[in-house]
Every structure is written in structure tokens, then in C-alpha cells.
C-alpha positions in Angstrom: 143.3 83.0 94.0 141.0 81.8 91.3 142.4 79.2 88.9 140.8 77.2 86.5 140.7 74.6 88.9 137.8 76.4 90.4 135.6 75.8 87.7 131.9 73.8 88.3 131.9 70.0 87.6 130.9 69.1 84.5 132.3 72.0 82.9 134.3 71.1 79.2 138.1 72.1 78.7 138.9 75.6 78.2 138.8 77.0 74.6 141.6 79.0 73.9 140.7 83.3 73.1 142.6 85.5 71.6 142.4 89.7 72.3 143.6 92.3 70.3 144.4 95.7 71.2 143.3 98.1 68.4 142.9 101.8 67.7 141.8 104.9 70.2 137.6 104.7 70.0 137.4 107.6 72.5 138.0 109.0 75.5 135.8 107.4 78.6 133.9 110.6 79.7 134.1 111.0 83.8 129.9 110.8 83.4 130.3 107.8 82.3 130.1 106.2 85.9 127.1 107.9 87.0 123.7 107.0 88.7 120.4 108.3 89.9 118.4 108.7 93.3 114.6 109.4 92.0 111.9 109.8 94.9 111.4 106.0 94.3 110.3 103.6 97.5 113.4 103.6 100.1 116.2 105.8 97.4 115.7 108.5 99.4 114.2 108.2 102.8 115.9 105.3 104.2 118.5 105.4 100.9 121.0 108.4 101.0 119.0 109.8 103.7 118.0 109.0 107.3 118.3 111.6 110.3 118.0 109.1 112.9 120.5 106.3 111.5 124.1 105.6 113.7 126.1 107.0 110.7 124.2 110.1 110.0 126.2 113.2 109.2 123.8 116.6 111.1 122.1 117.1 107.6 120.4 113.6 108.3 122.9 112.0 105.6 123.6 108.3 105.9 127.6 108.1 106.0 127.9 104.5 105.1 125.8 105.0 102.2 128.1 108.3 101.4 131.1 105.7 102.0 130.3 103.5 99.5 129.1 106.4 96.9 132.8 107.4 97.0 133.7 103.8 96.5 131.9 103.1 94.1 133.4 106.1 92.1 129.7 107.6 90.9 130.7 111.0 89.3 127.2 112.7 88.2 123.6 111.7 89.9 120.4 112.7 88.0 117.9 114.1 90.3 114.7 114.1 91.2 113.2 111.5 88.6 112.7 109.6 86.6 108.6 109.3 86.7 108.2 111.2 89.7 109.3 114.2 87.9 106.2 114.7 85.8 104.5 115.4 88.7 106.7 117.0 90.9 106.6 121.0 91.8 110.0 122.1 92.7 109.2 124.4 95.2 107.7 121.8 97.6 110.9 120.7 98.8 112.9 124.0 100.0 112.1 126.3 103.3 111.7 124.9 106.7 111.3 121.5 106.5 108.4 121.7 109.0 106.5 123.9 106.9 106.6 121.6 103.5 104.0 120.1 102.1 103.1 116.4 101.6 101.8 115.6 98.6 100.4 112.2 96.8 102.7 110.9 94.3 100.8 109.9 91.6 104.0 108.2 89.2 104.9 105.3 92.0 101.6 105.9 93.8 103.1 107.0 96.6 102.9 109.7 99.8 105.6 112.0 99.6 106.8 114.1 102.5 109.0 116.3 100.9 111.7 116.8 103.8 114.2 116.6 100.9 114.6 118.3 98.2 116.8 120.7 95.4 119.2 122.4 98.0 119.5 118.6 100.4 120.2 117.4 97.2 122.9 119.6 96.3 124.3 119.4 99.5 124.4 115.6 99.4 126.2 115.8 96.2 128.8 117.7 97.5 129.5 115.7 100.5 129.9 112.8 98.2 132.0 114.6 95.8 129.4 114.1 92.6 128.1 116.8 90.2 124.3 117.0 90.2 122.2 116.7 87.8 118.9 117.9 87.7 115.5 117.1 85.7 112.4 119.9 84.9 109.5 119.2 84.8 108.0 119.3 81.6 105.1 116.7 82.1 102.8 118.7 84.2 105.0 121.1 84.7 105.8 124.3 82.7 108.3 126.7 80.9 107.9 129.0 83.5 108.7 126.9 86.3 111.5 125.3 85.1 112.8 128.9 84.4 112.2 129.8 88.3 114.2 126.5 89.5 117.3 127.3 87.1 117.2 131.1 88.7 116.7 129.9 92.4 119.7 127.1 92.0 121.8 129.3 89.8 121.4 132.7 90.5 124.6 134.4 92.6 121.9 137.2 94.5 119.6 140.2 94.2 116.5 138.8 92.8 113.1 137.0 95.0 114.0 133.3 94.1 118.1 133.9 94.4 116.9 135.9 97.7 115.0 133.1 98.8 118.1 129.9 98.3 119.8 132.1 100.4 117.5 132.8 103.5 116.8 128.7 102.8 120.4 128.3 103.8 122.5 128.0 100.5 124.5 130.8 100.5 126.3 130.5 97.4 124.7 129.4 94.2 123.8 125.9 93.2 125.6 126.2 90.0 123.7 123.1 88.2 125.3 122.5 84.5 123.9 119.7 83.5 119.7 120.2 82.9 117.4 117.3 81.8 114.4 118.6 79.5 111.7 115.9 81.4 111.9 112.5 81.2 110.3 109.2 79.2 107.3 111.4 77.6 107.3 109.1 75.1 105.7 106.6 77.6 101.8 106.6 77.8 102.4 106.3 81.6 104.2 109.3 82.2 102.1 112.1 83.4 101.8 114.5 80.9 102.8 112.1 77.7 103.4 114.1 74.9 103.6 113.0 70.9 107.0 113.8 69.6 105.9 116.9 67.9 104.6 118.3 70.8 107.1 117.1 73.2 109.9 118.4 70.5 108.9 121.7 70.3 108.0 121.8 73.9 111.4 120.9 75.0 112.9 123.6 71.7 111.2 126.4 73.4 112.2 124.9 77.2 115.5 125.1 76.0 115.4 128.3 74.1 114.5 130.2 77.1 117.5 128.2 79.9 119.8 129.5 77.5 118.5 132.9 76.9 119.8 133.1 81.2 122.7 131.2 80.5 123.9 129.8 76.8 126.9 127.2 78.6 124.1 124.7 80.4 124.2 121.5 79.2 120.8 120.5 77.6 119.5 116.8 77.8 116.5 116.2 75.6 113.9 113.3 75.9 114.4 110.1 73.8 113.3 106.7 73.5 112.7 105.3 77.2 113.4 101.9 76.0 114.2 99.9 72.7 110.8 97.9 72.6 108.7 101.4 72.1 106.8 101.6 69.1 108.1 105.1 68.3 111.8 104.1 69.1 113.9 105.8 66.1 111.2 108.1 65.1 110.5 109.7 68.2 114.6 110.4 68.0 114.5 111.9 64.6 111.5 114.0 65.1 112.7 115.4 68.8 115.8 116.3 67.5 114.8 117.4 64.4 113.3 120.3 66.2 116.0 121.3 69.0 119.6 120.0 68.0 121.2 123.3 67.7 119.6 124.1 71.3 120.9 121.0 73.3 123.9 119.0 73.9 122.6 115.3 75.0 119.9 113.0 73.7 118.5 110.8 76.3 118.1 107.1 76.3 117.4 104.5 78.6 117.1 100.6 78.4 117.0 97.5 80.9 117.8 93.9 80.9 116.1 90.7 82.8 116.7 87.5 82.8 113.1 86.0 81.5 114.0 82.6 82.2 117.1 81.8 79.5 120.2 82.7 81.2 122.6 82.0 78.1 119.9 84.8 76.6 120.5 87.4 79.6 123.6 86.7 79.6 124.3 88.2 76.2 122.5 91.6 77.2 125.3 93.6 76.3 124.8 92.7 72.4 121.4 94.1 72.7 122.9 97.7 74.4 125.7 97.8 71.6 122.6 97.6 68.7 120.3 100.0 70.8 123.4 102.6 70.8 124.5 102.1 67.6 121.1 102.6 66.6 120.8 106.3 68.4 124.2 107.3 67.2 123.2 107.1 63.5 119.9 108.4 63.9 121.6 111.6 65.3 124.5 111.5 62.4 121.2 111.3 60.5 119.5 114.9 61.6 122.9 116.1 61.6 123.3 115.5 58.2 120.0 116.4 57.0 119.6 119.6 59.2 123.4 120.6 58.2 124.1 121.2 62.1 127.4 121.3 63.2 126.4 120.8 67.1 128.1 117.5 68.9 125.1 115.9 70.3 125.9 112.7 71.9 124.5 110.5 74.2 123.0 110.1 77.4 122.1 106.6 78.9 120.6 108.4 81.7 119.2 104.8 83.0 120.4 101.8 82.5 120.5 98.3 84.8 119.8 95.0 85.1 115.5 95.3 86.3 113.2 92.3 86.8 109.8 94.9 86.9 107.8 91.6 86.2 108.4 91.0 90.0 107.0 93.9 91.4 103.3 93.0 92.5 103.4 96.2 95.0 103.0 98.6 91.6 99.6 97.3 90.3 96.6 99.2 90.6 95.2 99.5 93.7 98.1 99.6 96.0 97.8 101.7 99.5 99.5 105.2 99.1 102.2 105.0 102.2 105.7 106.6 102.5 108.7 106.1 101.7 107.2 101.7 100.8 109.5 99.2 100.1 109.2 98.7 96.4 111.8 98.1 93.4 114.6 96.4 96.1 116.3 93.5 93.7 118.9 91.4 95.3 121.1 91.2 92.3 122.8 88.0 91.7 126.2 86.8 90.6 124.9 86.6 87.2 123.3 89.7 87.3 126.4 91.0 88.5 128.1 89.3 85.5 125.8 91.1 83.0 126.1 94.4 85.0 130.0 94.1 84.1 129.6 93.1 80.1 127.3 96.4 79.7 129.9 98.5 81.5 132.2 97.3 79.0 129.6 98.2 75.7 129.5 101.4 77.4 133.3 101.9 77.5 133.4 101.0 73.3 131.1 103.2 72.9 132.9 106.3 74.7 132.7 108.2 71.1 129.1 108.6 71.0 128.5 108.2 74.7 129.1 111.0 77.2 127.0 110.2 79.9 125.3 107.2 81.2 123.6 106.6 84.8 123.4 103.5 86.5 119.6 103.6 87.8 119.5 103.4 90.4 121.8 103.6 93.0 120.6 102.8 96.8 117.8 100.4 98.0 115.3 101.0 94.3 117.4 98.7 92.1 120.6 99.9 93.6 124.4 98.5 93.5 123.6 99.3 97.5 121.4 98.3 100.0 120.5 99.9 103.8 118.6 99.3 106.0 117.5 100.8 108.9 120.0 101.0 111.7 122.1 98.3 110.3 125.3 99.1 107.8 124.6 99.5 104.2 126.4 96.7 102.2 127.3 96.4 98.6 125.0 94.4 96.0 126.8 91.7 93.8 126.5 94.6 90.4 128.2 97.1 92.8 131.8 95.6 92.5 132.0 95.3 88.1 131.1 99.3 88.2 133.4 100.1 90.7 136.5 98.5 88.9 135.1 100.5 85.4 135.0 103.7 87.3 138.4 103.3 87.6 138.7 104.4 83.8 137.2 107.3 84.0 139.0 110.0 81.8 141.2 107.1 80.0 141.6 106.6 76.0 139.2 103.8 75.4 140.8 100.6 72.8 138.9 98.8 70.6 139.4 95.1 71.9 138.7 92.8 69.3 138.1 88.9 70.5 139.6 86.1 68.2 138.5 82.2 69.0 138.9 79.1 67.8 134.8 78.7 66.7 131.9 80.3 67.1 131.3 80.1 70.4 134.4 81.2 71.6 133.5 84.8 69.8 129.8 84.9 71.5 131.1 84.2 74.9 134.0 86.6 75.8 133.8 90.3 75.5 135.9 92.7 76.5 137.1 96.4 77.0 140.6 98.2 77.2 141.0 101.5 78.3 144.9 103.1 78.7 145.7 106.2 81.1 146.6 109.6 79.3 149.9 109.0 79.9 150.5 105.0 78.9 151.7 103.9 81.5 148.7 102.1 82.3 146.1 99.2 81.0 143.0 98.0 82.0 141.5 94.9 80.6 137.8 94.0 81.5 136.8 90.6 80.7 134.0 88.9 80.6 133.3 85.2 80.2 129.2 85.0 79.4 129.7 80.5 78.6 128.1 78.9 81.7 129.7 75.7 80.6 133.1 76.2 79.3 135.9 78.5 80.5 138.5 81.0 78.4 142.2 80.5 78.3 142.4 84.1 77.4 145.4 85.6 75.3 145.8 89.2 75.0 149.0 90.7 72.9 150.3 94.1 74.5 153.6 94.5 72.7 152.4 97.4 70.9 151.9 99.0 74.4 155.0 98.0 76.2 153.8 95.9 79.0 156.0 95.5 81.8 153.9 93.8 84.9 150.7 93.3 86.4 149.7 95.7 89.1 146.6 94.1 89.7 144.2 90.9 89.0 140.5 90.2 90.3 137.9 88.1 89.6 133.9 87.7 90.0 133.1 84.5 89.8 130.9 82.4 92.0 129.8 78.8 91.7 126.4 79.6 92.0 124.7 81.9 89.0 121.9 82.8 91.6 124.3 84.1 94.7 123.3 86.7 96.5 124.7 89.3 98.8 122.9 90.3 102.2 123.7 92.1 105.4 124.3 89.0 107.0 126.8 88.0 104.2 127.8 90.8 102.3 131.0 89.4 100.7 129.0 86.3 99.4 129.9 87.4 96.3 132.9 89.7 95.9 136.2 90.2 93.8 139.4 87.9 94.8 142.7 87.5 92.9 143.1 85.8 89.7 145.9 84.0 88.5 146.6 86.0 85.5 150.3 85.8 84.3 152.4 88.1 81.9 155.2 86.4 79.4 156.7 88.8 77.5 154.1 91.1 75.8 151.1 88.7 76.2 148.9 88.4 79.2 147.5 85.1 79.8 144.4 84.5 82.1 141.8 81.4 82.4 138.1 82.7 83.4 135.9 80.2 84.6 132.1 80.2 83.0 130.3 83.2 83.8 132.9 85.3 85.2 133.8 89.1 84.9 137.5 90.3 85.2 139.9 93.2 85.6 143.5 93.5 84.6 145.5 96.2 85.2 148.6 96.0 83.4 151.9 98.5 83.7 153.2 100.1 80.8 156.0 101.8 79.2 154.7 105.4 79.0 155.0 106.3 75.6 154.4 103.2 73.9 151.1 102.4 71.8 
């Protein structure tokens, strides 16, 4: 059990923080937890599949991996890409496996053998109990061939493509909801980079015709692929301008890295709370102005912690191989740490956020690692998302931190989230001071506390701790001594630490 004992030497006293529990925000959609497998170095082969691995299931799943998929409580999974989808044709990955092509991928430079594809990848989902989510290809792809894949995965029977998922082994349709118009063509190295006029009326007429065969998909459309792009806000406005009574989602996605000030990382999550806010007025924005009535929200379709500065292996020049080693981080305890505080500005944002994707999610920047013939072991940034999965479908509550100075309101953040029926809490806490720990406060009267079900704590002396297969519980959750008088809940978190309360409740109450 972790007490403030367990601090580092040379810390300074504790500084008393106060939390209060405030109004409903939202409710924390399910797709809040989700992640993405792109044909990315070692996601796939290697990643969630491998035929000749001790745990394979007979579709050449890896188990473990599947294991810790259901552990780690991932609900959705975007599919295929990411960059690779620009230049990706559907239709090389279904039939015989033996008769596939292989092709050069041009996004990550890379051979691709194609022995999975649309229907493994449906499959996979359901023997990990996630909804798919799949991306067209609108780079070098076309209208027409987006079209064909939406009638081969969704089509019952009776026509050629339908016909063909069949003889391919899918007997009964695919039935994919959730459609992603492209991705990043904002970006100058995405294959078939668009301007925002073209890509928006592209993607209008994209979605014009998926609807015209069924008008309940859910429609993602390109935005900004990060917050440093020029065109960030007015690529937004002019993309949605043009379809926002034809889709459902706007599409975002942003990373962190620690470029040498960790009390600068370390505040990520202040950076992802002004990057949403941003997107959620720019759509109030073309909602207002267009006069729309449609309820497009969010979707953080990539998000993570991502050193890319690391990654020699992509520059020019690099051998095409398959299936390479490339993108593999070994996240750290303070990675882990940031990992948890943008989980929670994803949570207090659960009224303009529907869905967000952790990217990505085995081997290429992944909360898992595998490896070949040996068990698959959980990174450091699996364990904060797998205690915030927990929430999923729970009224999110505005958590507002009180302190005795300045730094005190900097350093802890946190999240609430309450079960439909109140007879449950959830506190995530984070402490981001890598000097000075929190004797933290939270008042629950207004919610009718009545014990703590369960306590755990991520901390680790060492900011730059790793996991491996050799020592994959390096860094791991363990009890905290968190204690309940009354209505408040009293914890102490050491400097850069991430916690998770769970408090019972008189249903009812708050």
C-alpha cells in the first residue's frame, strides 16, 4: 500500500487540495475507450495476428493479445488506417489468402502481404467483443469504391459483391455502422492531400451516396490531424461547412511528447482540453451560421503519447520489408502518468466528445507489446485506460480542484464519473508536481458516500520506468491508502502519480 511515506527524497511537505463534485457534463459515450490497429510495422502481423504463435486461436488470432484487448476494456477499433488508407484497395485483402496480392506500401514505405484484411478484421473484432470501425479510402481511392466495400460488408445477399463475402466465408453481413470519410488529408504527406474545398465536397458527395444505401451509418468526416497545422480551425469550418447535415462525427487527432521538459509534458492534458474546446465551438459555429439542427460531435480518432522524433527507420531511403519493426515506444511511468490526465480531459469533455481512439493499440505505439512466441505484456499507459474504461456509459461530473496557491491548481486534475443508478463513484486523480505530493480532499456528501470499494495507485520512483517481458509489472497499480470520514474522501498522491477511487454510494443521492 502506497503512503506518503513512499514519496522520493527531497520531495517538500504535501500541499493540501481540495475537489469538488459539480454538475452532470455528460454522459461518457462507450467509444470513448477505443483504439486502432492500422497496417503499421508489427500492429498487425506480429500485433493481433500471428498463425504460428502458442496462443493462436485457428483464424491465426493471438489469444493473449485478444486477452488483454478485453482487459483493457477497448469498445470500437478503427480500421485499416490511418496513412495507409490513402493508398489501400479494399479488395486486396479478401478471397483465398494464397491468391492475394502483395503490394508496396507507399504511406510507412512498407511491403504489404495482405493475408488480412476487411472480413479477418471483422472477425477479430468479434472475438474480442469490439465494434469495428472502418475507414474509405478517399485519398487515392474513389466514390465508387468506397460504395462497393459498404455493399460487400453490409449487404445481407443477392447481389456480386454480397455474393462474393459469402463464398469468402462471411455468411452473414458485416454490418459496419460507424464509416470514416479518409483520413488526415489535410496533411501534405497523405497520399492524395486535398485543400479543404476539395476534400469537403469530396467527402459531401462520399457521404451523400453511403447514405443514399443506408441513411442510419454513422459518418466521420476529416479534420485537423493535429493542433500545430496551419489550416487547423479553418480546415474545420470549411469541411463542415459543406457536409454537416450529411455526417455525424468530425475527426481530430493530436499527440504529446515529452521534448525534454518533463513539468511541460507533464501538463499535456491542458493542451487536449484547449485543442477540444477549440473544435467544439468551431462546430457550434457552422451550426449557427448554417442554421443545422444535426448533433455533430467529436471524434479523437487518434490520440497518444508519440515521440515520432525517435524514429530514424521512417526517413527517406529506408528498405521496403514486411511487417518491420517501426513505431514500438516503451512508454514510461511518466508517460503512463500523462496517458491517465488525458483520459480524464476526455471524460470532461464527454458532451462534445463521442468517440476517441487510443492509437494505437498493439506493438506501433501500443498500451501492448508481443512478441514472437513469447506472451504479450501490458505497457506502463495500458493500466490508466483500463481503470477509465471502467466508466464507460456513466454520467460524467465536473470536478473542480481548490488549492492553497497556484501550484496546487496546475498540478492535480481530476475526473468523476457516477453509475446510472448512483450507487457508484469513480475519482481519477492525477498528481502532475514531480516535487511535491497532494493531500487530496474530495467532499461527497451531496452523493451519499458510504465506503470505498476500491483504491490504486500508479506511481513509481522512477519517471523513466519501463515495462518489458522480462519485468512486466515494473510499473503497475497497487493499493493506496485512501480513507473515507464521513462524506469526504481523503488520499495523499505522491509527485507524479495517477489514481482511481471508487467510492459506494447511496443510490439516489446527488
Amino acid at each position: 500500500m502506497v503512503t506518503a511515506q513512499d514519496a522520493p527524497r527531497g520531495a517538500t511537505p504535501a500541499r493540501p487540495v481540495a475537489v469538488a463534485v459539480g454538475r452532470p457534463i455528460g454522459v461518457a459515450d462507450p467509444r470513448l475507450f477505443g483504439s486502432f490497429v492500422e497496417h503499421l510495422g508489427r500492429g498487425v502481423y506480429g500485433g493481433i495476428h500471428e498463425p504460428g504463435h502458442p496462443s493462436a486461436t485457428p483464424e491465426g488470432f493471438r489469444g493473449d493479445v485478444l486477452d488483454l484487448v478485453r482487459e483493457l476494456g477497448v469498445t470500437v477499433v478503427r480500421y485499416p488506417g490511418g496513412n495507409f488508407v490513402s493508398g489501400y484497395d479494399w479488395r486486396d485483402g479478401i478471397g483465398p489468402v494464397e491468391e492475394r496480392p502483395r503490394r508496396l506500401d507507399l504511406a510507412w514505405k512498407t511491403i504489404e502481404p495482405n493475408t488480412f484484411g476487411t472480413d479477418e478484421f471483422v472477425a477479430w473484432c468479434r472475438a474480442a467483443g469490439v465494434e469495428p470501425m472502418l475507414a474509405v479510402n478517399l485519398g487515392l481511392g474513389d466514390i465508387r469504391s468506397a460504395l462497393h466495400l459498404l455493399e460487400y460488408a453490409n449487404f445481407p445477399a443477392g447481389t456480386a459483391l454480397s455474393d462474393e463475402r459469402i463464398r469468402n466465408g462471411a455468411t452473414e453481413p458485416h454490418d459496419v455502422r460507424l464509416w470514416c470519410l479518409g483520413n488526415e488529408l489535410d496533411g501534405p504527406w497523405q497520399l492524395g492531400h486535398r485543400s479543404a474545398e476539395e476534400y469537403g465536397d469530396l467527402a459531401a458527395r462520399a457521404a451523400s451516396a453511403m447514405r443514399a444505401y443506408d441513411e442510419t451509418l454513422e459518418l466521420v468526416v476529416v479534420g485537423s490531424s493535429n493542433a500545430d497545422m496551419a489550416t487547423f480551425g479553418t480546415w474545420e469550418h470549411t469541411v463542415l461547412t459543406k457536409t454537416i447535415d450529411l455526417v455525424d462525427h468530425l475527426s481530430c487527432h493530436i499527440y504529446f511528447r515529452d521534448e525534454g521538459d518533463l513539468d511541460a509534458f507533464l501538463r499535456s492534458a491542458d493542451r487536449l482540453d484547449a485543442f477540444l474546446d477549440a473544435i467544439a465551438a468551431t462546430i457550434a459555429h457552422v451550426q449557427a451560421a448554417t442554421r443545422s439542427t444535426r448533433d455533430v460531435r467529436i471524434s479523437l480518432d487518434e490520440w497518444n503519447v508519440w515521440d515520432f522524433r525517435a524514429y530514424d527507420e521512417l526517413k527517406p531511403g529506408r528498405v521496403f520489408e514486411e511487417a518491420p519493426r517501426i513505431l514500438e515506444q516503451a512508454y514510461t511511468h511518466a508517460d503512463a502518468v500523462v496517458v491517465g490526465t488525458l483520459l480524464q480531459s476526455i471524460l470532461n469533455h464527454a458532451d462534445v466528445v463521442a468517440i476517441a481512439a487510443l492509437a494505437q493499440l498493439v506493438n506501433v505505439i501500443g498500451p501492448i507489446r508481443a512478441e514472437p512466441g513469447a506472451p504479450a505484456w501490458r505497457q506502463t499507459t495500458f493500466h490508466p485506460f483500463a481503470a477509465a474504461a471502467q466508466s464507460a456509459g456513466e454520467t460524467v461530473l465536473a470536478a473542480t480542484v481548490e488549492g492553497e496557491a497556484d501550484a496546487s491548481l496546475e498540478s492535480v486534475t481530476a475526473a468523476i464519473t457516477r453509475t446510472a443508478a448512483g450507487d457508484r463513484v469513480s475519482l481519477y486523480l492525477a498528481n502532475r508536481s514531480t516535487t511535491t505530493a497532494a493531500d487530496v480532499d474530495v467532499e461527497l456528501v451531496a452523493l451519499g458516500a458510504t465506503g470505498i470499494v476500491q483504491a490504486d495507485l500508479l506511481w513509481h520512483p522512477d519517471p523513466s520506468a519501463t515495462n518489458t517481458v522480462d519485468r512486466p509489472d515494473e510499473v503497475a497499480p497497487r493499493p493506496l491508502a485512501a480513507t473515507l470520514d464521513g462524506d469526504r474522501l481523503r488520499a495523499t498522491l505522491p509527485p507524479l502519480s495517477w489514481a482511481v477511487v471508487r467510492v459506494a454510494c447511496e443510490p439516489g443521492r446527488g
